[in-house]
N, CA, C and O of each residue as an XYZ file, in Angstrom:
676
protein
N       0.833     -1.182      0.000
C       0.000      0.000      0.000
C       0.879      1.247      0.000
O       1.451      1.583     -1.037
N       1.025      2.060      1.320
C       1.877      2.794      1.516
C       2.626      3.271      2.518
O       2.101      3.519      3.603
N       3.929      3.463      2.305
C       4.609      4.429      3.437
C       4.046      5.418      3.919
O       4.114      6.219      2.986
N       3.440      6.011      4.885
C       2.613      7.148      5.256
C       3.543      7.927      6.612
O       4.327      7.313      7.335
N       3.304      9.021      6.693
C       3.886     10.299      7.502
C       3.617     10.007      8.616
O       2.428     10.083      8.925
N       4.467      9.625      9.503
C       4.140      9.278     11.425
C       4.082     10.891     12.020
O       4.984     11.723     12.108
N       2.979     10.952     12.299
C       2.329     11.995     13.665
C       3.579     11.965     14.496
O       4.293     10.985     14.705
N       3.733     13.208     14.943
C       4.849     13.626     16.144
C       4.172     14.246     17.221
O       3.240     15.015     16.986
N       4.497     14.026     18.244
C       4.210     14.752     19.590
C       4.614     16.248     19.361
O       5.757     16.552     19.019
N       3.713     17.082     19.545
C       2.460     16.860     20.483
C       1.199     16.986     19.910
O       0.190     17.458     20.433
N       1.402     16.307     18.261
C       0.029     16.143     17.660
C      -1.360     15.366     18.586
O      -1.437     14.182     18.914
N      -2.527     16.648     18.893
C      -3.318     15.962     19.280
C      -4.325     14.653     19.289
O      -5.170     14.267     20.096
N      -3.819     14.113     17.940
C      -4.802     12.805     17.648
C      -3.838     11.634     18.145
O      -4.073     10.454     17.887
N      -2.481     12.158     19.045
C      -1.830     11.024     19.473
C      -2.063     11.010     21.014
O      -1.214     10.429     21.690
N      -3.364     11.718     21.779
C      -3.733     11.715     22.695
C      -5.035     11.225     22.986
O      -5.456     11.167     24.142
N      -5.818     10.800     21.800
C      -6.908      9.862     21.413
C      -6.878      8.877     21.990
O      -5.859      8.238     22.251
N      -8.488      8.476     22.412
C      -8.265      6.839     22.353
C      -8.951      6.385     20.659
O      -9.515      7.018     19.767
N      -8.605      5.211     20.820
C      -9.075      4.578     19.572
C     -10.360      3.753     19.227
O     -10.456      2.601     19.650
N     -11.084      4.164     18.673
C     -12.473      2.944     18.380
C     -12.033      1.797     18.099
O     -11.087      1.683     17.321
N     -12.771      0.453     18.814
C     -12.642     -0.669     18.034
C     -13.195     -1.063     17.004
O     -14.313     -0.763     16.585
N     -12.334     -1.831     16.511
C     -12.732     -2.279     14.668
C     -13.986     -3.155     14.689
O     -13.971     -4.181     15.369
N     -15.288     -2.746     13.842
C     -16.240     -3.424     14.103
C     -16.456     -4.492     12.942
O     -16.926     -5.629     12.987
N     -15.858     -3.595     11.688
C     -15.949     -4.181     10.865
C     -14.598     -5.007      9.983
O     -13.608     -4.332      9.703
N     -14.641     -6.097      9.692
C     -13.325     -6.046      8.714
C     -13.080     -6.603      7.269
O     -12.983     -7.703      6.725
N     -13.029     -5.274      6.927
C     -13.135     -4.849      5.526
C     -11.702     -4.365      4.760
O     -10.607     -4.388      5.323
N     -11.921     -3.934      3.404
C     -10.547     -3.448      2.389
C      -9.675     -2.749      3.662
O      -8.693     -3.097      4.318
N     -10.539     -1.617      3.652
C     -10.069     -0.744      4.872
C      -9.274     -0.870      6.016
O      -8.616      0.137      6.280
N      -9.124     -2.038      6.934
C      -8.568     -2.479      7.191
C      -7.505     -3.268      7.274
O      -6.709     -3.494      8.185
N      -7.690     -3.941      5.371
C      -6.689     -4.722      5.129
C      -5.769     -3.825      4.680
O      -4.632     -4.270      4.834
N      -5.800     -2.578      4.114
C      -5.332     -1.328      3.707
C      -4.468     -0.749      5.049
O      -3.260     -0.552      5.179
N      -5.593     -0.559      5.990
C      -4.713      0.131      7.226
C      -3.636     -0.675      7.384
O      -2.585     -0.303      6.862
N      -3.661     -1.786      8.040
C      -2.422     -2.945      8.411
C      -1.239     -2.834      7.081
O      -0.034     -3.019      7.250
N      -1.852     -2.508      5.813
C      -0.253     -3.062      5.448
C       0.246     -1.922      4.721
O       1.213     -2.004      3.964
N      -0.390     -0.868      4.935
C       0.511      0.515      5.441
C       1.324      0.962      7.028
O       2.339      1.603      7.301
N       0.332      0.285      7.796
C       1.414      0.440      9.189
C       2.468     -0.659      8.928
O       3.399     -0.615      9.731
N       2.534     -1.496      8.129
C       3.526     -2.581      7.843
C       4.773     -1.626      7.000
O       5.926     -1.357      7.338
N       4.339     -1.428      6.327
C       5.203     -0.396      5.046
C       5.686      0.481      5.667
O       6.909      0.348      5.622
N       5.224      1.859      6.593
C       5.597      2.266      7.399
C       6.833      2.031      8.357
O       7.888      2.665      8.384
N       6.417      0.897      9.183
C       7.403      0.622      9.965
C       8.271     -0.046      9.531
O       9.218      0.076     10.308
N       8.586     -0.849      8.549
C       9.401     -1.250      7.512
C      10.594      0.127      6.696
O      11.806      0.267      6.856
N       9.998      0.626      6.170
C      10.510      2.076      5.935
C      11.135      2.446      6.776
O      12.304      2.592      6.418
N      10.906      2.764      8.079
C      11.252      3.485      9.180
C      12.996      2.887      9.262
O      13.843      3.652      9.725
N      13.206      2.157      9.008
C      14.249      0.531      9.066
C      14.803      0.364     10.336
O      15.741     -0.433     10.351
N      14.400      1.061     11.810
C      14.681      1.006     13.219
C      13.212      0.504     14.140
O      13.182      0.133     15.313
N      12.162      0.625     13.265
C      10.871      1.013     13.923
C      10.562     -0.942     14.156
O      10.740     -1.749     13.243
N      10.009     -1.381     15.808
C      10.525     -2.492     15.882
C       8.336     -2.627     15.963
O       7.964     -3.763     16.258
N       7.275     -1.679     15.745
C       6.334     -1.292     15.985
C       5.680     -0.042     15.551
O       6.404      0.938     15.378
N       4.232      0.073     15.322
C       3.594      1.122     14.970
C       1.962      1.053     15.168
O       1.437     -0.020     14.871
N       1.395      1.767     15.491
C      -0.055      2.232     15.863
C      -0.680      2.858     15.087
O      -0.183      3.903     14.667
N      -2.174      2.379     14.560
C      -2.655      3.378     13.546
C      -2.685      4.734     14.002
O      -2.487      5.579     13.129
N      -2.961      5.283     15.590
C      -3.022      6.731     15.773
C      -1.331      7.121     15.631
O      -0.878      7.994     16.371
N      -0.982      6.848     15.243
C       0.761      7.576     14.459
C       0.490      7.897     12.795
O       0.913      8.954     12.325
N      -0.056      7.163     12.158
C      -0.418      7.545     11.178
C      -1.724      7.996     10.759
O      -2.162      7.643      9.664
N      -2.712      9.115     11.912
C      -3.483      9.505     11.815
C      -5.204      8.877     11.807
O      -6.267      9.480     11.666
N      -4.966      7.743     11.976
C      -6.393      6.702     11.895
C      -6.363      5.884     13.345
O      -5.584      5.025     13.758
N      -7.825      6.661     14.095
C      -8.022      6.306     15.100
C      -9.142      5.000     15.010
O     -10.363      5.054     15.150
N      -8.324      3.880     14.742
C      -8.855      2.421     14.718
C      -7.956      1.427     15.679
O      -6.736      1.513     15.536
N      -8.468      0.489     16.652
C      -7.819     -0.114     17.261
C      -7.036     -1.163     16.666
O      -7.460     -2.312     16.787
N      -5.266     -0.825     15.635
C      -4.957     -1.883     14.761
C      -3.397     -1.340     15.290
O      -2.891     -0.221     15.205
N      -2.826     -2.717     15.913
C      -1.097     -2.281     15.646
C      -0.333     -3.210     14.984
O      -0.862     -4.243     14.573
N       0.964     -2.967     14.806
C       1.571     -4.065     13.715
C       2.883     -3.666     14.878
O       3.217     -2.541     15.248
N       3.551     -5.203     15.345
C       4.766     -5.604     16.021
C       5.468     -6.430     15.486
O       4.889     -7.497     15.282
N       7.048     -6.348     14.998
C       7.936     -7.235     14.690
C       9.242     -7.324     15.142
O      10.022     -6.746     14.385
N       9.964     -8.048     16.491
C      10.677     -7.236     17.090
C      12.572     -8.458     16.516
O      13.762     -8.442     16.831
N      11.495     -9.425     15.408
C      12.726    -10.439     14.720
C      13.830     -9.635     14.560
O      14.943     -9.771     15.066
N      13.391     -8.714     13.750
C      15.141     -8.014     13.175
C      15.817     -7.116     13.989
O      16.713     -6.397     13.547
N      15.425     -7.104     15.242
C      15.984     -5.837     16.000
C      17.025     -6.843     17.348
O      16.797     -7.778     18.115
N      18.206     -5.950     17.006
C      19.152     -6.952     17.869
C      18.595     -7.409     19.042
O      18.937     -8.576     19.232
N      17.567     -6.788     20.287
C      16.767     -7.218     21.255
C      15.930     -8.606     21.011
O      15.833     -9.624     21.695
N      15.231     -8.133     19.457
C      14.336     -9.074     19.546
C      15.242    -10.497     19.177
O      14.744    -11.502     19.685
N      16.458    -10.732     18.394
C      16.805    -11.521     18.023
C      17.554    -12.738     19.408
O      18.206    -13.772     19.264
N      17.127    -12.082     20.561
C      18.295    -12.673     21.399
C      17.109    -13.664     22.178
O      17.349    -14.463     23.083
N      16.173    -13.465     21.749
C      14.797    -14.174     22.299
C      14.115    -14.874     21.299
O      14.332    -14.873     20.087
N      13.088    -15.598     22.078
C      11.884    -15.678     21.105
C      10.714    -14.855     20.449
O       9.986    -14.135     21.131
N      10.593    -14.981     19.274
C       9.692    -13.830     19.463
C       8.636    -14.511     18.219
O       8.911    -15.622     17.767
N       7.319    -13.683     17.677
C       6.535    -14.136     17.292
C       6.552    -13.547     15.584
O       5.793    -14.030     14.743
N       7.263    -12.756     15.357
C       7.781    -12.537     14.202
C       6.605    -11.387     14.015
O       6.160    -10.815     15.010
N       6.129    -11.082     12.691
C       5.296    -10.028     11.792
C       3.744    -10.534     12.573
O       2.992    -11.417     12.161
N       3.597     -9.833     13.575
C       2.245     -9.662     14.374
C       1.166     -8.531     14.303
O       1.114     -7.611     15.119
N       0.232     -8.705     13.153
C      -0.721     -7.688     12.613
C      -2.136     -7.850     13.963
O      -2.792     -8.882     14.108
N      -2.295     -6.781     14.662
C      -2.971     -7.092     15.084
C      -4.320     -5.968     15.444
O      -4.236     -4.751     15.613
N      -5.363     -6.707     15.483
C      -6.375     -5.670     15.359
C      -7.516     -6.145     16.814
O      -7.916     -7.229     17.239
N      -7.712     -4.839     17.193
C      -8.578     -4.696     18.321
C      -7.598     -5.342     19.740
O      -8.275     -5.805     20.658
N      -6.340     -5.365     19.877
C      -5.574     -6.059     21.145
C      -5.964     -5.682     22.246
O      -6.381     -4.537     22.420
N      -5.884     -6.781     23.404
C      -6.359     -6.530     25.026
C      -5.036     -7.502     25.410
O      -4.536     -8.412     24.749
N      -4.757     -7.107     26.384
C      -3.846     -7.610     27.347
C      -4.686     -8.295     28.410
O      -5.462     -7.609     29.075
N      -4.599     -9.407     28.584
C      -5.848     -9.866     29.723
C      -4.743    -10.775     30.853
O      -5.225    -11.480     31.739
N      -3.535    -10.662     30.699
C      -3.067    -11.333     31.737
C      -1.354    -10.342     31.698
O      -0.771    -10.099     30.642
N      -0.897     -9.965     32.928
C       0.757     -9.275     33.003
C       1.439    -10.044     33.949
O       0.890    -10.304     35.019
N       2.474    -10.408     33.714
C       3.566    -10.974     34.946
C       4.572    -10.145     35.253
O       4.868     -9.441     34.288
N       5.086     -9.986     36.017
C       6.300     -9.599     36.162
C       6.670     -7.565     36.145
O       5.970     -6.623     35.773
N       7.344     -7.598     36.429
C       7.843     -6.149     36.018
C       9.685     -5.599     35.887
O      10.621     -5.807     36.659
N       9.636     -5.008     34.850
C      10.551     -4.477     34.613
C      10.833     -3.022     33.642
O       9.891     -2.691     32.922
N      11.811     -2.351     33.615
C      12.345     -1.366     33.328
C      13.375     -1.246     32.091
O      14.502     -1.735     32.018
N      12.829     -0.625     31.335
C      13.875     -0.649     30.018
C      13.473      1.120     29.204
O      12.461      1.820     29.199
N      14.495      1.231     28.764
C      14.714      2.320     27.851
C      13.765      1.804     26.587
O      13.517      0.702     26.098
N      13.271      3.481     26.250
C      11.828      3.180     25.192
C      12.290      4.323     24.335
O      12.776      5.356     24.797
N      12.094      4.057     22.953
C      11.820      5.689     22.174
C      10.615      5.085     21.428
O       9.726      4.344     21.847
N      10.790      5.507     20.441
C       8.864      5.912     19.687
C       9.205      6.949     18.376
O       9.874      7.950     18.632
N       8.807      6.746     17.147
C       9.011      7.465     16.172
C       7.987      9.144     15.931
O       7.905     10.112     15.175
N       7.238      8.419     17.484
C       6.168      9.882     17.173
C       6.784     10.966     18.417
O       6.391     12.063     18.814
N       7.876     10.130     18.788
C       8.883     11.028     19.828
C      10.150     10.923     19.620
O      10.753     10.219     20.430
N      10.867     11.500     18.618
C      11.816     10.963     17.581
C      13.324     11.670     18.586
O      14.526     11.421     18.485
N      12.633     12.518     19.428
C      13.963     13.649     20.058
C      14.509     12.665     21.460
O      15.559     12.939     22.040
N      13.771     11.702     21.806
C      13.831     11.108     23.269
C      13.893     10.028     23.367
O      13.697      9.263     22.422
N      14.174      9.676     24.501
C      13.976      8.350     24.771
C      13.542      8.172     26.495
O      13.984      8.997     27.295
N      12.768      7.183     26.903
C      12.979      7.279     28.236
C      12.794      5.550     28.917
O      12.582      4.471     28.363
N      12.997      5.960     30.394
C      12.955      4.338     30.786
C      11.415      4.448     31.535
O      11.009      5.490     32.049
N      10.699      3.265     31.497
C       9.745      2.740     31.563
C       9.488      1.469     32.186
O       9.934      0.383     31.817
N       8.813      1.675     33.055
C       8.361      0.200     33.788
C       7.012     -0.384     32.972
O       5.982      0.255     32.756
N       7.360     -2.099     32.482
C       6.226     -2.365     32.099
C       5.995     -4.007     32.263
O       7.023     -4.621     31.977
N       5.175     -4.635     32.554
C       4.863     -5.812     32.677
C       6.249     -7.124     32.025
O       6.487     -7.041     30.820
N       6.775     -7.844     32.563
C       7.912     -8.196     32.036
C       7.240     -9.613     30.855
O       7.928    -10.120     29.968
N       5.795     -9.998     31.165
C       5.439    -10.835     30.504
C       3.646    -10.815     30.230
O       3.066    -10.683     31.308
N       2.979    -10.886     29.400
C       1.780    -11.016     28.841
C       1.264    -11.740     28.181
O       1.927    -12.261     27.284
N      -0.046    -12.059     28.330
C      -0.949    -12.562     27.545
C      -1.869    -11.379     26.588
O      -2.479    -10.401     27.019
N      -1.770    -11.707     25.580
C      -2.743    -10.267     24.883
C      -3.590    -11.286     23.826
O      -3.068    -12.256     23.275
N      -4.948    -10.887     23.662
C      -5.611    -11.419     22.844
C      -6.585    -10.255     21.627
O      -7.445     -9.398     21.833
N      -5.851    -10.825     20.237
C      -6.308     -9.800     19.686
C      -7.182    -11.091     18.299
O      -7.619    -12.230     18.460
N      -7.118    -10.251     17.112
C      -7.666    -10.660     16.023
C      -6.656    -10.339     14.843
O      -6.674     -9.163     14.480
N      -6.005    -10.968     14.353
C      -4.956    -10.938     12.864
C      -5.657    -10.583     11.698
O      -6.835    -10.266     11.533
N      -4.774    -10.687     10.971
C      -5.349    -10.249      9.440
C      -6.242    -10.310      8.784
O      -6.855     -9.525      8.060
N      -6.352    -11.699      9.161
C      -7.778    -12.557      8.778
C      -8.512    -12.342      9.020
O      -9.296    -12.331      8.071
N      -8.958    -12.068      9.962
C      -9.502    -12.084     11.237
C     -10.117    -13.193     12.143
O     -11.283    -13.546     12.320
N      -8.810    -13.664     12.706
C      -8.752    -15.158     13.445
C      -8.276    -14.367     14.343
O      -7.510    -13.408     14.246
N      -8.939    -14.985     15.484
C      -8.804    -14.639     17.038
C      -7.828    -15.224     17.428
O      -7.947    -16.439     17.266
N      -6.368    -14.754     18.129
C      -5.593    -14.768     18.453
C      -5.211    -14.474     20.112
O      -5.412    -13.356     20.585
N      -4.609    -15.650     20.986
C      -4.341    -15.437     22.255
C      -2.672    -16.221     21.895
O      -2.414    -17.312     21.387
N      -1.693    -15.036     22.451
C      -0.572    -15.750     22.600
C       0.354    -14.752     23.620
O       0.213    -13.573     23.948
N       1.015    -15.424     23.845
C       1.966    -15.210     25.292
C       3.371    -14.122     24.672
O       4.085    -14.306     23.687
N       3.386    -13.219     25.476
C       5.233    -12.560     24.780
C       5.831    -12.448     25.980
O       5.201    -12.561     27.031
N       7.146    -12.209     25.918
C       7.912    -12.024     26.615
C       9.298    -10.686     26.292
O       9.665    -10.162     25.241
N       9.658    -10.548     27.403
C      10.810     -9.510     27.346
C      10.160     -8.064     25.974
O       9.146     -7.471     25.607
N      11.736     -8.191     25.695
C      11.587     -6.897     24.246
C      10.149     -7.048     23.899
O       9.514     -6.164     24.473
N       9.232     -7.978     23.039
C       8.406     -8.603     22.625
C       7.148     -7.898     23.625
O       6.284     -7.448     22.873
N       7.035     -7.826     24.090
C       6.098     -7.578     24.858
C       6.122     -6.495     25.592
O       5.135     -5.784     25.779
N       7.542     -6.242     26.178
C       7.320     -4.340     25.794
C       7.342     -3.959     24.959
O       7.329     -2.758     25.233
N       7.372     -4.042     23.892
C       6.779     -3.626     22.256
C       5.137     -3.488     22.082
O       4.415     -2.584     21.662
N       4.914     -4.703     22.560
C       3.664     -4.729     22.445
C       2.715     -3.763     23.706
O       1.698     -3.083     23.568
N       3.235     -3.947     24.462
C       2.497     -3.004     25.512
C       2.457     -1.331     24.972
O       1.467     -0.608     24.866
N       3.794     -1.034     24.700
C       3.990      0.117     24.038
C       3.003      0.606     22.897
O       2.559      1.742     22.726
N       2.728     -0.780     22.011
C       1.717      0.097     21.013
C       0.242     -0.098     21.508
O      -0.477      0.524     20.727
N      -0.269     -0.515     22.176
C      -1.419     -0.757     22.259
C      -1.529      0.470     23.496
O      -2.687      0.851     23.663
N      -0.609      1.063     24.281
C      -0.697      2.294     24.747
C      -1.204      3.184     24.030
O      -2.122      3.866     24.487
N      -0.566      3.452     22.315
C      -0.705      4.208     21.459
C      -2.564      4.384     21.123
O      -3.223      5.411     20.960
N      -3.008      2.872     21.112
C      -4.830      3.118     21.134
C      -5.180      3.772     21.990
O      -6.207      4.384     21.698
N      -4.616      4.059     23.481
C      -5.418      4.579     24.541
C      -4.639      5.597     24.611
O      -4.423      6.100     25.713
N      -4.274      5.920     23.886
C      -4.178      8.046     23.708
C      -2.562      8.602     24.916
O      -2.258      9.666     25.455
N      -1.981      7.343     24.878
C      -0.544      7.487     25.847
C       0.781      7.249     25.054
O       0.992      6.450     24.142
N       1.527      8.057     25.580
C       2.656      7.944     24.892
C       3.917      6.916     26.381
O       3.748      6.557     27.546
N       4.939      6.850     25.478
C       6.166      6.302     26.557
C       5.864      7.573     27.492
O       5.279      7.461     28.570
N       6.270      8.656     27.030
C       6.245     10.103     27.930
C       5.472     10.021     28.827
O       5.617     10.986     29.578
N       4.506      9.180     29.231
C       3.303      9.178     30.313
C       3.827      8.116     31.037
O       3.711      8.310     32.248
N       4.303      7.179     30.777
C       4.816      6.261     31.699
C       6.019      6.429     32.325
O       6.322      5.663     33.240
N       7.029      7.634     31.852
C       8.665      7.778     31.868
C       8.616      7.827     33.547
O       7.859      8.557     34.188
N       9.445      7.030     34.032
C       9.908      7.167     35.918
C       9.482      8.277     36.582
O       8.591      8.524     37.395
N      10.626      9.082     35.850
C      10.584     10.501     36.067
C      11.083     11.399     35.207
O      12.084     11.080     34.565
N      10.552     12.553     35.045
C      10.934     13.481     33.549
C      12.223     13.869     34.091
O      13.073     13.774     33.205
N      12.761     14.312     35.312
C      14.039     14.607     35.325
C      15.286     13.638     35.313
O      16.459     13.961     35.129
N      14.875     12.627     35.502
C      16.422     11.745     35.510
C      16.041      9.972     34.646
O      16.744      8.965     34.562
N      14.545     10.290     34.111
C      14.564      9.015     33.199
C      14.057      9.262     31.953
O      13.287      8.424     31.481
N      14.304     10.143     31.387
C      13.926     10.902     30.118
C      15.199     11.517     29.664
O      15.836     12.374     30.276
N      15.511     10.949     28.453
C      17.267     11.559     27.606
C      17.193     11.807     26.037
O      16.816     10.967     25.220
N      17.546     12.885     25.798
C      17.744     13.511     24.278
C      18.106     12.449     23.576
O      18.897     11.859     24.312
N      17.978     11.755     22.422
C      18.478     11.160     21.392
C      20.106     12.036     20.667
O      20.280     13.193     20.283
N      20.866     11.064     20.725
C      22.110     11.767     20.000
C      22.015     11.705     18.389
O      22.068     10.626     17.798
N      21.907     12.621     17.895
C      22.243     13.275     16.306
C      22.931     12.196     16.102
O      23.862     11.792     16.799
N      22.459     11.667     15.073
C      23.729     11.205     13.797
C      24.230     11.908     13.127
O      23.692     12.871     12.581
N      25.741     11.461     12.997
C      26.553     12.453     12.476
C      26.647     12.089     10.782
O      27.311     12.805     10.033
């Protein structure tokens, strides 16, 4: 489909929550494989949320295979997912987060170290599966993005767990 323009903070439609998908139609199959293209494009982006690219529908796309984190684990590979709930969290832990709709920052974040999330795929086949580590703070991260939150809302603290991104030279 297409590469499309990621929303930056402090665009207000990235403070939205998101409707769930009632229907699933072109439209949808359209949304997903532009947030695919997207974050593909991006060639760092390990995740993406339709409210980044302006469409407040409950649909995220996670792939955390090619990213040195995700490779050191298991992970579930190209995860299109539409309408996601988290219905079970274990654990907790703390890791450094950035976000392409917060391209200047990065911060650390406490988030469930393990989940159950049950969503609906491409198809639309109902989907319950388990993540872990990177994988699942990925996933927590975008499905934040439906409920109108950024990393920035979860950061420790703005003074000593929130850090500028360094310029490439």
């Amino acid at each position: 489909m297409a590469v499309k323009t990621v929303l930056v903070y402090p665009d207000p439609l990235l403070k939205e929550v998101s409707a769930p998908v009632e229907k699933f139609d072109d439209s949808i199959h359209s949304l997903l494989q532009d947030l695919v293209d997207t974050m593909v494009a991006a060639g760092h982006s390990v995740g993406i949320a339709a409210p980044q690219i302006g469409d407040l529908r409950r649909a995220v796309v996670v792939d955390v295979s090619n990213s040195k984190l995700g490779k050191k684990q298991e992970n579930h590979g190209l995860m299109q997912m539409v309408n996601p709930e988290i219905i079970e969290r274990e654990g907790s832990c703390e890791a450094r987060e950035g976000c392409m709709s917060v391209p200047d920052y990065t911060g650390n974040v406490t988030r469930a170290e393990a989940i159950v999330v049950q969503y609906q795929d491409e198809k639309n086949t109902r989907c319950v599966i388990r993540a872990e580590g990177f994988e699942a703070i990925a996933i927590q991260h975008e499905i934040d993005h439906l409920n109108g939150l950024l990393f920035l809302d979860r950061v420790s603290s703005l003074k000593t767990g929130l850090f500028r991104r360094k310029k490439a030279s």
